[in-house]
N, C-alpha and C positions, 0 to 999 in steps of 0.2 A: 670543631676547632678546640682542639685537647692539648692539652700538654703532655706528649710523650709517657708512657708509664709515669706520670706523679698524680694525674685528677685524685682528688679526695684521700690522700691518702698521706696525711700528716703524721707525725709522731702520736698524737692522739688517737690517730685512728687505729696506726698499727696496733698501739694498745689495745681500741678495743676488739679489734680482730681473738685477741686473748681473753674480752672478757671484762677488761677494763671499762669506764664510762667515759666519753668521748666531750669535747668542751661544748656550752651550745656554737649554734651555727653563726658564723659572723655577718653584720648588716650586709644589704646588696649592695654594689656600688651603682655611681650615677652613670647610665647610658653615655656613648660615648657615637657620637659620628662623624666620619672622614670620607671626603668626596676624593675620586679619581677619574680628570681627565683622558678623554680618547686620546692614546699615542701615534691611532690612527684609524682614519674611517674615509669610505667612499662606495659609492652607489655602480653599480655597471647593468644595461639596459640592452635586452634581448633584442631589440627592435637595431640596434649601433650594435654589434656583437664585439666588435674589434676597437672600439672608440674608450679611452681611459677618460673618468672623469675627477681625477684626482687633483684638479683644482679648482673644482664647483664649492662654493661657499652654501650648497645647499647636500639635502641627500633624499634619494627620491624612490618611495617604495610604491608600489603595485601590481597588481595581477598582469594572468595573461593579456586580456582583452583591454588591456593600457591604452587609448590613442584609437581606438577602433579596428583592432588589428585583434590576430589570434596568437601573435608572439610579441607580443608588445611586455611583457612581465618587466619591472625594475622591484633589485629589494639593493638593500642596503649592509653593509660589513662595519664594525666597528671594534677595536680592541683596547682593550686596559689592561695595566702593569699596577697589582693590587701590592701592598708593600705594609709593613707595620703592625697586623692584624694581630693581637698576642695570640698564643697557643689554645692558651684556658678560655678566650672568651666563651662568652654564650646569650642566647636571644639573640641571635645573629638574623639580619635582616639585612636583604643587598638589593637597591635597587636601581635598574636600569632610566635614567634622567633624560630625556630627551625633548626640546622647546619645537614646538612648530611655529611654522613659516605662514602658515595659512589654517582656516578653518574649514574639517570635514568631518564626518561621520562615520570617516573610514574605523577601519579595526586592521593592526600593529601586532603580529607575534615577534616573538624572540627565540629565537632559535642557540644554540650550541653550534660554535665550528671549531673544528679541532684541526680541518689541511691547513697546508702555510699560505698564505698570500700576504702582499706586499700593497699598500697604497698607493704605491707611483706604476706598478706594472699588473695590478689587474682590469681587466676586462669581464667581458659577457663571458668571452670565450675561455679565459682563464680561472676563473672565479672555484674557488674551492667546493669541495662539497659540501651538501648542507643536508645533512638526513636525520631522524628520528623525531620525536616530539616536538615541540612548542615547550618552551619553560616558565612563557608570561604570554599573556596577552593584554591589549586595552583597546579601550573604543571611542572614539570621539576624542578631537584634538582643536584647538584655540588658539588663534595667533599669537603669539609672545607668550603661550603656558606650558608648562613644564607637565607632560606625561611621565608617569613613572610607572615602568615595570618590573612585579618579582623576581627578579630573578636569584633568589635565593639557595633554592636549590642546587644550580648549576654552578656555585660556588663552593671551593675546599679549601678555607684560608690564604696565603701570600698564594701571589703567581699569576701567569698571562691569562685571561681571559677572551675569549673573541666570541661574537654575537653575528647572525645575517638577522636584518629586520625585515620581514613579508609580510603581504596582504592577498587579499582577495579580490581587491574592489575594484572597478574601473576606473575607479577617480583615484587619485594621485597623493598620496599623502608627502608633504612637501618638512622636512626637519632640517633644521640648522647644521651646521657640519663644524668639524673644530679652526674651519677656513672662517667662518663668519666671526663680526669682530664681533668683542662684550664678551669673550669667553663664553660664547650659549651652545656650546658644541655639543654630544653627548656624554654622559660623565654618570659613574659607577657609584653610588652612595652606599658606606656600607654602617650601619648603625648596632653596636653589641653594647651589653655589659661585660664590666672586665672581673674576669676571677679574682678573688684574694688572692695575695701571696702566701699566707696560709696553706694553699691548696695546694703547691708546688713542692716538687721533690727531684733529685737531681735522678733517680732512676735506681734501682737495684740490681737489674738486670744482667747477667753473664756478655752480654753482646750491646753494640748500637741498635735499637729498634727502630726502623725505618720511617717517616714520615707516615702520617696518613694518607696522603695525598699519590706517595709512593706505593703502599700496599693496596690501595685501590684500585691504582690503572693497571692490575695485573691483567683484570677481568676475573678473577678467578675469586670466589666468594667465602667466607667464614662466618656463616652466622651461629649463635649459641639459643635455645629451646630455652625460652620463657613460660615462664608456670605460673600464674596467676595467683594462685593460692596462699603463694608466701614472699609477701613485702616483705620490704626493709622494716617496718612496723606497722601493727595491726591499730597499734591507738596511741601511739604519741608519748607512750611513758617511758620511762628511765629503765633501763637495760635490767636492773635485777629483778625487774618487777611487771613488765612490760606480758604481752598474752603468750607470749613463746616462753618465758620463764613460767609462768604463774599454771598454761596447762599446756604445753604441747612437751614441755622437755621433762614434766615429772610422771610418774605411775598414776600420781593421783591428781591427776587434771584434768578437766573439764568434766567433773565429777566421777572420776574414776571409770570412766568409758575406754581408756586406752590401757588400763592395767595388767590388761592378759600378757600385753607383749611390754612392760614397761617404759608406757609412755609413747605418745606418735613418732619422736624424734631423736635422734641422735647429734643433730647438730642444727645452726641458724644463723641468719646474719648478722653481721658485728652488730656489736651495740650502740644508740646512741642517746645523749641528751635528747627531752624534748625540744621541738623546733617552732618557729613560732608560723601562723601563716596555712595557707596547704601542703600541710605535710605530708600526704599523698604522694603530690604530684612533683614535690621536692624530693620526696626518696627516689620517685621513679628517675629524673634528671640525675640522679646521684648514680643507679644504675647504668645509666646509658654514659653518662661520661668514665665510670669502671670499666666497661665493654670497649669502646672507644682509646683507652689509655691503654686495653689490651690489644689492640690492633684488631678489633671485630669490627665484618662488616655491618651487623647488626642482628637483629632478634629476629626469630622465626615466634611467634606467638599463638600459644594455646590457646582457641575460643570455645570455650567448653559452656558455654551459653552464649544468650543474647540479653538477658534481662539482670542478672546477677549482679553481687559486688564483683567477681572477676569479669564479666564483663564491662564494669566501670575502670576497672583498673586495665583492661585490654584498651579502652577508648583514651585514658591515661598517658598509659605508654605510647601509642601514637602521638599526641600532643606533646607529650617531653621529649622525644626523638626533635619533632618538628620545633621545638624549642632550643635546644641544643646545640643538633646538626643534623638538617633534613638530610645531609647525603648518610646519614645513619639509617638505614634503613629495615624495616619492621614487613615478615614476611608472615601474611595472614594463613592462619594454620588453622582452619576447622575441627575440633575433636568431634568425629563423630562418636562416640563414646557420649558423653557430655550433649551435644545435640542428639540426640537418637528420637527424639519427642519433637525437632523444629521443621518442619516443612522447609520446602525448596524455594516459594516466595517469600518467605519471613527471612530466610539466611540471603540471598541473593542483596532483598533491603539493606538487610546490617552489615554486609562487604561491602555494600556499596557507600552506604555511609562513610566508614573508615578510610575506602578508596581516595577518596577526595583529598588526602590528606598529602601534601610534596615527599612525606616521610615515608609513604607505604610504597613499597619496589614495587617498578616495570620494568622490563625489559628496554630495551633499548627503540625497538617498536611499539612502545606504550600497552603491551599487556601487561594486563595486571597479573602477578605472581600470586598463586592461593597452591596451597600445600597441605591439603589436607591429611592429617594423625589419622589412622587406620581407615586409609580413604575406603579399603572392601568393606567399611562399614555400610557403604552404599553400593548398588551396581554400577556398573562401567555407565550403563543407560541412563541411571539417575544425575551424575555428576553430567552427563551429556546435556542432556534436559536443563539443567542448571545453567551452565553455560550459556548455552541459549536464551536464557532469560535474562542473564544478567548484559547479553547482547543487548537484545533487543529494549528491553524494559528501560537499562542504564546506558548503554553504547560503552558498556566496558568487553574489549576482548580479555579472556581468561588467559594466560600460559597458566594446566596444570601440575604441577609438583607432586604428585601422590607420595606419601609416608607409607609405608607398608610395613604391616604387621609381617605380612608373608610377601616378601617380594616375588617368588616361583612361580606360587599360585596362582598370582593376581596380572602379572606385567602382559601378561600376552590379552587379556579382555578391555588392559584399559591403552594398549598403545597407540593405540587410532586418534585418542584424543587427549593425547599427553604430549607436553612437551620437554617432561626429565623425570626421573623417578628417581625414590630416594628409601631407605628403609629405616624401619627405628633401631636395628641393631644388636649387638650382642653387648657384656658386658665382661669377659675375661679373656686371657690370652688364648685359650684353646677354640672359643669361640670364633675370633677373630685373626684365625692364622691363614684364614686364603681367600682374602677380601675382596682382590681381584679381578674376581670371577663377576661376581655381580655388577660390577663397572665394566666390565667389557662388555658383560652382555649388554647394558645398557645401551653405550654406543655404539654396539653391531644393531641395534634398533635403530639405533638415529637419534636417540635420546642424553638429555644432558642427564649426568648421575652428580647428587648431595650424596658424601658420605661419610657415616653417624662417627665420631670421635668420642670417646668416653673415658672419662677417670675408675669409675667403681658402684656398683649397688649393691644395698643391703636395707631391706623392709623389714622393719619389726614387725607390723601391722600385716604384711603378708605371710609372715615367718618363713621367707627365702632371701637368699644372699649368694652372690657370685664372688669368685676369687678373682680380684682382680692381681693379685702378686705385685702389691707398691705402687710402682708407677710404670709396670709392665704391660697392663692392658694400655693405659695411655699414648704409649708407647709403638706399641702393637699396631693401635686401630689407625693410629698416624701414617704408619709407616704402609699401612694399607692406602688409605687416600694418596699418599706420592707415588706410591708405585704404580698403583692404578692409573693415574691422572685422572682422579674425580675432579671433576667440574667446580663443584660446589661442597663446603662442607659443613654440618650440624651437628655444635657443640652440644652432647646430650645428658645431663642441664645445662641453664645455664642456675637454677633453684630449685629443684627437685628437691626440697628436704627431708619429704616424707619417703623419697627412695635415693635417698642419700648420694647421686648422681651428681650433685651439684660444682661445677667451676666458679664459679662467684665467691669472690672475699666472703669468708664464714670466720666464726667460732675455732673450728678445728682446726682448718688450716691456712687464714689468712689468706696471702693471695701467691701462694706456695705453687697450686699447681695454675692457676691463671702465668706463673712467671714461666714455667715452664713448657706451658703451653705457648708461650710465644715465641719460642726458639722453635717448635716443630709448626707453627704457621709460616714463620721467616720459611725455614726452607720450602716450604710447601708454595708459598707466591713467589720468593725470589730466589732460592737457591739458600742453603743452609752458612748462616752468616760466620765471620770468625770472632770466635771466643776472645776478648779484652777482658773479661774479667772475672778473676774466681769465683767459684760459688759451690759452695756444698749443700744438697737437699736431703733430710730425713724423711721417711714413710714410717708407717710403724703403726698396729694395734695399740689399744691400750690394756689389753686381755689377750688372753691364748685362747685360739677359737673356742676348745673344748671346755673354755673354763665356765663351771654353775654360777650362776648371778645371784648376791644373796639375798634379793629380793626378788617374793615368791613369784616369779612369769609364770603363768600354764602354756603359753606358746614361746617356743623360742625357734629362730631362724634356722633353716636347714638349707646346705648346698641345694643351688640350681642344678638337675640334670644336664650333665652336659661342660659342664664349668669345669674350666681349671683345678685341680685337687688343693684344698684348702691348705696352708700354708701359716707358718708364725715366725714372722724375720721382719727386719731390720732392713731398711735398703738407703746405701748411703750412693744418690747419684750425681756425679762431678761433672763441672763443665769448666774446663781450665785452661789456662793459656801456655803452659807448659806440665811435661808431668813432675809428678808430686807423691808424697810419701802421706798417705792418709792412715790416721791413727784411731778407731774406733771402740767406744765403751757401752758394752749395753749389760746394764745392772749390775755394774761393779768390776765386769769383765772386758776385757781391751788384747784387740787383736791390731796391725797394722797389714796394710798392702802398698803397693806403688800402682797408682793409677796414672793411666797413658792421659797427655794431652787430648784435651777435645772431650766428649761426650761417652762418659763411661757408668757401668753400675754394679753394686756388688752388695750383696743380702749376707748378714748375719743370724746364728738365731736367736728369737725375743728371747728377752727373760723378766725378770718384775725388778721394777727399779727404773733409771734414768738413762736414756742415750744421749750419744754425743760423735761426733766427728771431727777431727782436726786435720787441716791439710796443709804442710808444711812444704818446703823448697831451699835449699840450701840453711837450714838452719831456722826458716824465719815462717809461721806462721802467714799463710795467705789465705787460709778460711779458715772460721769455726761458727760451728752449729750445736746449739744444746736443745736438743727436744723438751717444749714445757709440759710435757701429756708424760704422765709417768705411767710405767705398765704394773697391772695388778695381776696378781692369780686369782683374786676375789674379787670383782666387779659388783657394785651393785646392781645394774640392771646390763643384759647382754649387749655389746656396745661391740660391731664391729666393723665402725665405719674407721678407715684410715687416717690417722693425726698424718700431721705435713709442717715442715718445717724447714725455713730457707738462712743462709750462711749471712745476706744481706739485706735481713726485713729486723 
């Protein structure tokens, strides 16, 4: 429950997206709770198939064996009309209210129904369907007391809700209906804190970005690859001084251990004041409402231990999702990389911990989703065996996700006990020109395909870098996932710092290509939306590949085999509502084109100095963008991760 592209992202912030230091965090506000009335509910009784009971002042749930009978089952339907909820809220808590009639020791779940019925015309026989998990339960009920169940989850801000309430028991759980007087009927509590106003922004965006609520019921998923390694903040200090200034971003940091390749990093997350409180687990909230304001359906997450700081910050991020918005959902990702030392009962344990959590995905039949990163790190047999443990030990069924290193190699050993494959992907346009392939074969198996979306890499520390040409691989790997029709897709980072991969508001490019990226999601769940409003993007080196850094590297990064041929330009990409006469300057030099309505792009070559783009229409300016990253022929350290720059941030 976000607000549309504005979560976190004030004028301060954009600042410090550049660098600037950010205000501190403003107080919470006070919890707020608002009750919602059944618009309508009523009970219908396998034993009377054809009999409405929609003027019982009661409502009557239980099992088969109701009445001494083997079709005796009664459950119960109830709906609410949720209304007022702000966007921004968060700590969102909703619970299902319901008083009994009488006292038993039954146990109450709560279901989701999504067919249409009607309180005056259902019946046994009409009655909706009612399939997939339970989203609350409870146990024992008291005459005149109010049971409450979570249902937290199975809420997405404003809008209809409906619930069937089942049991198991032969005894008869007996609830008041919205017919009884006293108002004791049942009723939808829903209890958040309200965002600051602060936090709000009217959107920058080229297009309307669709509801959350709308990009979810596509079925069709977007999660972005969380990395553990690098928060929002390592220790709570002030942006110029903080552990990403002091040694990941200089040569001579953390005592000079990263100097061959100058420095671990090339870029990082915006900066902030310190925060008071757990700042942890407050940055992590900050991510997941970034993610969310981007129309993501949630994180895929590296577990690259069990006992580690990133495994506290794994357990983290569960808990801020579920803090948030549990329908934010967090897809557990084993590195085997990272585990190659944990045994099959230690890891089974720690999923299943995390399991428990409303926030961590299942399917719709309540498997749990596990997506193990370089799942051949184990045999097809192993993750088998695993499985079965986490059966038997936990009564969790697995749906597997395999990541693959090597999709070819590996898909035909592990299909038997997969239920979608996915790979980790390429990184430039040459790479990623016949993407296709790998999605069809997936579902000529019968398997659902995630597949990998990526901005650009480049590692110092490994001394390799791909071309991604601007926002061409972006582009590219997009246009793979819609044409394929993958299933599912993984943003790959969503903080990768240390292989500069990263989509996540940063340092270099703000939330540049996160904005852009939501135009090729729009089409990818809804159909490619229409342009409302100009917007001109810059890409752009701050150096010419081949240029000497003049600070002494002994490693400097060399093309990936296979990549794109490296490249020094300029790419101004336009999303407009009509076309436009675009005016571009890069280092003093200014060329013009006419660019077509709609979604267009065109590269200049770098030069050292400043870019710019102006996009005009009958006389009148309608975008301009001045890149803050100027380009040098002399770079101090080799730097050739992509700056980004948007017409309306």
């Amino acid at each position: 429950m976000v607000n549309r592209y504005g979560a976190l992202l004030t004028v301060a912030t954009a600042l410090a997206a550049l660098g600037a230091v950010a205000p501190a965090q403003a107080s919470a506000a006070a919890p707020v709770s608002v009750s919602f009335a059944a618009t309508e509910d009523v009970f219908v009784s396998q034993a009377e198939p054809a009999k409405s009971f929609a003027t019982a002042t009661w409502l009557s749930v239980c099992g088969s064996g109701c009445g001494g009978t083997a079709t005796g089952q009664r459950l119960a339907l109830t709906r609410f009309k949720v209304t007022g909820i702000p966007d921004d809220a968060e700590d969102v808590k909703v619970t299902l209210d319901v008083v009994s009639a009488r006292t038993t020791a039954t146990t109450v779940s709560a279901l989701p129904v999504t067919g249409s019925w009607t309180e005056a015309a259902t019946t046994w026989n009409t009655r909706p369907a009612v399939s997939g998990s339970a989203v609350a339960t409870h146990t024992g009920f008291t005459t005149g007391a109010t049971a409450k169940l979570d249902v937290s989850s199975a809420i997405d801000g404003d809008g209809t809700y409906a619930f069937a309430l089942t049991g198991t028991s032969d005894t008869t759980t007996v609830l008041m209906s919205s017919r009884e007087t006293g108002e004791r009927g049942p009723k939808l509590t829903v209890t958040y804190t309200p965002g600051t106003g602060e936090e709000q922004t009217a959107g920058p965006l080229p297009f309307t970005l669709a509801s959350t609520s709308a990009l979810r019921a596509t079925g069709k998923k977007v999660f972005a690859h969380y990395f553990p390694p690098y928060p929002i903040s390592f220790d709570n200090a002030a942006t110029e001084n903080d552990y990403y200034a002091r040694n990941y971003l200089k040569p001579e940091g953390e005592s000079g251990k990263h100097a061959a390749y100058g420095g671990l990093l090339r870029d990082r997350p915006p900066g902030r004041s310190p925060i008071t409180g757990d700042y942890a687990l407050a940055d992590l909230k900050t991510e997941v409402k970034q993610a969310i304001a981007a129309g993501l359906d949630g994180f895929t997450v590296d577990i690259l231990s069990v006992t580690s700081a990133n495994w506290t910050r794994v357990q983290n991020l569960v808990k801020a999702a579920e803090a948030v918005d549990p329908g934010f959902k967090i897809v557990l990702m084993p590195d085997t990389n990272g585990l190659a030392s944990v045994d099959s009962a230690t890891l089974a344990k720690a999923i299943a911990g995390l399991a428990a959590s409303d926030s961590v995905y299942r399917l719709a039949d309540d498997r749990l989703v596990v997506a193990p990163f370089k799942a051949e790190g184990r045999t097809a047999a192993w993750w088998a065996d695993w499985m079965k443990t986490m059966e038997t030990t936990y009564g969790i069924k697995v749906a597997l996700v395999p990541c693959f290193v090597d999709f070819g190699k590996n898909r035909d050993a592990f299909a038997s006990i997969s239920h979608g494959f996915s790979n980790w992907g390429s990184r430039s346009p040459a790479a990623n020109a016949n993407l296709t392939t790998n999605i069809t074969t997936a579902h000529n198996l019968g398997k659902i395909w995630m597949q990998p979306v990526s901005v650009q890499d480049e590692r110092p520390n490994q001394g390799i870098f791909d071309e991604a040409g601007n926002t061409e691989n972006l582009r590219a790997s997009w246009k793979g996932a819609i044409d394929g029709k993958a299933d599912w897709v993984q943003l790959t980072t969503w903080n990768d710092y240390s292989e500069n991969t990263q989509f996540a508001p940063s340092r270099n490019a703000g939330w540049t290509y996160l904005d852009i990226n939501a135009y090729y999601l729009t089409c990818y769940k809804l159909g490619c939306p229409k342009i409302t409003n100009d917007v001109a993007y810059l890409t752009h080196r701050v150096q010419p590949v081949a240029a000497t850094p003049s600070y002494a590297q002994t490693k400097l990064m060399k093309l990936r085999a296979g990549s794109t041929a490296a490249r020094d330009t300029v790419e101004v990409l336009s999303m407009l509502t009509a076309a436009g006469k675009v005016s571009v300057t890069v280092g003093g030099t200014t060329q013009t084109y006419d660019a077509p309505a709609g979604v267009s792009a065109k590269t200049f070559p770098l030069r050292a100095g400043t870019a710019s783009a102006t996009v005009t229409r009958s006389s009148a300016t309608v975008a301009k963008v001045t890149s803050p990253y100027p380009v040098t022929a002399t770079p101090y350290v080799q730097d050739l991760h992509y700056r980004a720059a948007s017409s309306d941030r």
